[in-house]
C-alpha positions as CSV (number, residue, x, y, z in Angstrom):
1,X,14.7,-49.3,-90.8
2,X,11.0,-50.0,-89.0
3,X,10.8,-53.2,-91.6
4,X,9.2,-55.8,-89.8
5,X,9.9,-59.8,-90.4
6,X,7.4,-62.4,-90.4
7,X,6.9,-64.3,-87.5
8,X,8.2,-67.5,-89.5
9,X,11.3,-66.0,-90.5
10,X,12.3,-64.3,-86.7
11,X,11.7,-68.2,-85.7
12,X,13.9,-69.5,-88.1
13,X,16.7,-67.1,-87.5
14,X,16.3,-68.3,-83.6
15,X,16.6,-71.5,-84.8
16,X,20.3,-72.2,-84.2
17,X,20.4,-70.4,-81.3
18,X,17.9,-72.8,-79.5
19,X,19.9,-75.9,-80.4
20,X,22.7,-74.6,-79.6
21,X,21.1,-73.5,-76.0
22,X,19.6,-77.3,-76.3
23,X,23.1,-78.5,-76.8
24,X,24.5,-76.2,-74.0
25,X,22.0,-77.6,-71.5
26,X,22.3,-81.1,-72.6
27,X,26.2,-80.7,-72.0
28,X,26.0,-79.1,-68.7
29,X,23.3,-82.1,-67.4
30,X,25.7,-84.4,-68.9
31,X,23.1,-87.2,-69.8
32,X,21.2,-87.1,-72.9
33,X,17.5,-88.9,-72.2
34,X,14.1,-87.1,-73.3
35,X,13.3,-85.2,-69.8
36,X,16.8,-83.4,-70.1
37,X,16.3,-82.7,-73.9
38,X,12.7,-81.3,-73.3
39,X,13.6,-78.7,-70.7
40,X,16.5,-77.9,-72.2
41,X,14.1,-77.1,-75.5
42,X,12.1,-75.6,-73.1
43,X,14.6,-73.3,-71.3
44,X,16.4,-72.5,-74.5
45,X,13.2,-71.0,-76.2
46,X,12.3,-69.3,-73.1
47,X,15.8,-67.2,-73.2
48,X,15.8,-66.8,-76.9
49,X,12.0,-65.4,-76.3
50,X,12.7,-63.2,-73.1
51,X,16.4,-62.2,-74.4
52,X,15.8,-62.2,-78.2
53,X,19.3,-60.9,-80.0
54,X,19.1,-57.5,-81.8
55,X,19.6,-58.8,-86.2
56,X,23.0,-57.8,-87.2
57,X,23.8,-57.0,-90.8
58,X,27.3,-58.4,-91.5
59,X,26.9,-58.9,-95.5
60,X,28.7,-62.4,-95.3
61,X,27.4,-65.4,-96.8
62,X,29.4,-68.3,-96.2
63,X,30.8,-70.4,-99.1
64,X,30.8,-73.8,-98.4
65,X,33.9,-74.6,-100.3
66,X,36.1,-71.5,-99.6
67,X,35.0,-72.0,-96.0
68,X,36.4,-75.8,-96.5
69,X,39.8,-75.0,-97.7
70,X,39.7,-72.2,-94.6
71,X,39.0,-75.2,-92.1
72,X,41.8,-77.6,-93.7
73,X,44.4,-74.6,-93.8
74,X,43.5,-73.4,-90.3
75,X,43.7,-77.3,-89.3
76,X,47.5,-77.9,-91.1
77,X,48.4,-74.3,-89.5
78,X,47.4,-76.0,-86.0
79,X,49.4,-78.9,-86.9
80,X,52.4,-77.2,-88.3
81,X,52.5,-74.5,-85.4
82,X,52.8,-76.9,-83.1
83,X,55.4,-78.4,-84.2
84,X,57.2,-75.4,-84.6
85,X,56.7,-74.5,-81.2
86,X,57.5,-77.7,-79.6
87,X,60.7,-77.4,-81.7
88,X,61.5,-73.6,-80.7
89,X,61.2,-74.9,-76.8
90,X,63.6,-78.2,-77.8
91,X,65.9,-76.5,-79.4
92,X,66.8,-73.2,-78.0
93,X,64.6,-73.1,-74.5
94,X,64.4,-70.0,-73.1
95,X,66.5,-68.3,-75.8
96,X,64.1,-68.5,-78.1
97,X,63.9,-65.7,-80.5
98,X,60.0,-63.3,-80.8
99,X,58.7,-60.3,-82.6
100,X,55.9,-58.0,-83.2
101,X,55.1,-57.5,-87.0
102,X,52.9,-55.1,-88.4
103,X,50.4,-56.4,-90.8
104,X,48.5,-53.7,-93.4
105,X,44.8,-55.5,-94.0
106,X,43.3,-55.2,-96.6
107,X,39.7,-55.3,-95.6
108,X,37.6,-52.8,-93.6
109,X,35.0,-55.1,-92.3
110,X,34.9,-55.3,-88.3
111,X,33.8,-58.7,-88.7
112,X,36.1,-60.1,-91.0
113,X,39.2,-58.0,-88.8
114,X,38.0,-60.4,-85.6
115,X,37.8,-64.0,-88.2
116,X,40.8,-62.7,-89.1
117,X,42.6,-62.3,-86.0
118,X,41.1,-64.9,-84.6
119,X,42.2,-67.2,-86.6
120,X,46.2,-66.0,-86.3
121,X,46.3,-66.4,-82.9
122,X,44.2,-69.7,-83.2
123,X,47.8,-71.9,-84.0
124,X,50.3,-71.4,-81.0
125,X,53.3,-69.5,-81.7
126,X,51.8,-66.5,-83.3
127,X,48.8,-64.1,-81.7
128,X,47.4,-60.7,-82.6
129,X,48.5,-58.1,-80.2
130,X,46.8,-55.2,-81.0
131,X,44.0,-54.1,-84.0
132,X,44.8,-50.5,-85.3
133,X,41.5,-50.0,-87.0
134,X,41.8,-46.2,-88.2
135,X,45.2,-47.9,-90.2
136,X,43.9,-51.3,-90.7
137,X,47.0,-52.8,-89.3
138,X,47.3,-55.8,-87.0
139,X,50.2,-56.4,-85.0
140,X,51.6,-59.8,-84.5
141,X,53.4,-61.6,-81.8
142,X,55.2,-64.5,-83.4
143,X,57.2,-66.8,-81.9
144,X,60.5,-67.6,-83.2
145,X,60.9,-65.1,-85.7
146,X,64.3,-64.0,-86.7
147,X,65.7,-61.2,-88.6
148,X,64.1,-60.9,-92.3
149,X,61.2,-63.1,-91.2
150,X,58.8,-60.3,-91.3
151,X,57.6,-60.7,-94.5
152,X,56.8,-64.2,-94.5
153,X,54.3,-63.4,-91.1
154,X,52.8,-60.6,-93.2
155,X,52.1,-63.1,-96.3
156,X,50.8,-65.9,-93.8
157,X,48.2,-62.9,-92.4
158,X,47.5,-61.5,-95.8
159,X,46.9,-65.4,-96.8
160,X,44.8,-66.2,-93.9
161,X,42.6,-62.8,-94.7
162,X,42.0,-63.8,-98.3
163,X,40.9,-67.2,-97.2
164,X,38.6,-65.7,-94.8
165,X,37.3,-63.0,-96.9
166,X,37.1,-66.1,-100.0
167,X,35.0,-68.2,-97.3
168,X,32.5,-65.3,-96.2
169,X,33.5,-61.9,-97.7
170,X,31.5,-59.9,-100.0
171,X,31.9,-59.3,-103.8
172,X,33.5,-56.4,-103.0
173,X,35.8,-57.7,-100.6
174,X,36.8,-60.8,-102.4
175,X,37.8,-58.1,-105.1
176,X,39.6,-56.2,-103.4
177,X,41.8,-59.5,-101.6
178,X,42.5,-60.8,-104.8
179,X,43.8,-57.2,-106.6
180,X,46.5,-58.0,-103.5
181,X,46.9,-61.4,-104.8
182,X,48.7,-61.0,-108.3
């Protein structure tokens, strides 16, 4: 628990954090020269030094090509969503059809639950309504969904999970997502 890091290693982890503050404070000037890029090095390592972020164990390691196919599907979900969506408000306008589905998850990682649900409601036309943790269940709002439809949301969720857990999960979790799979 009291295990200490070296110093090296606590500045490497801050690492991104500073360029991303660098980046932040770069963005908000809105003009990249050297004087804006110091003192936005400067006031980044300043807040990463006075306001230094507790280490959180999550047990993820990302996998560069799961975490690939996860960026092209969550791309072409975009895409397709969209379209469905622009098509839902052509074609039936304020008629359109909804509907809250229950989704059983199959992973108990808090982590993975938020990718997860994040991710749903990333597309328009479907978002996650509510997280039962105790049941593992996440309830979605999709958009146009018609009677007997329910069980293609649930296969799009349980999809998007395993792609997550694939791209980031541990052994154990990718074990358990693909037992679900076959």
């Amino acid at each position: 628990m009291g295990e200490r890091m070296p110093k090296h290693q606590r500045l490497l982890r801050r690492l991104p954090l500073v360029v991303w503050l660098t980046a932040v404070w770069v963005l908000l000037w809105g003009s990249f020269d050297a004087g804006t890029l110091f003192f936005g090095l400067v006031v980044a390592l300043l807040v990463s030094w006075l306001f230094p972020l507790p280490m959180i164990r999550t047990g993820m390691v990302l996998r560069p090509l799961p975490a690939l196919r996860l960026a092209a599907y969550l791309a072409w979900d975009l895409v397709i969503s969209t379209v469905r969506v622009a098509w839902q408000a052509v074609r039936h306008r304020r008629a359109t059809t909804a509907g809250i589905v229950a989704t059983t998850l199959h992973t108990d990682s808090d982590h993975l639950i938020a990718i997860v649900a994040s991710a749903v409601s990333l597309a328009p036309g479907k978002f996650v309504l509510q997280i039962d943790r105790a049941n593992l269940t996440c309830y979605v709002y999709a958009l146009g969904l018609r009677p007997g439809d329910e069980e293609s949301v649930r296969r799009e969720v349980r999809f998007l999970e395993r792609l997550v857990v694939e791209a980031v999960g541990s052994i154990a979790q990718r074990d358990l997502v693909r037992g679900d799979a076959g």
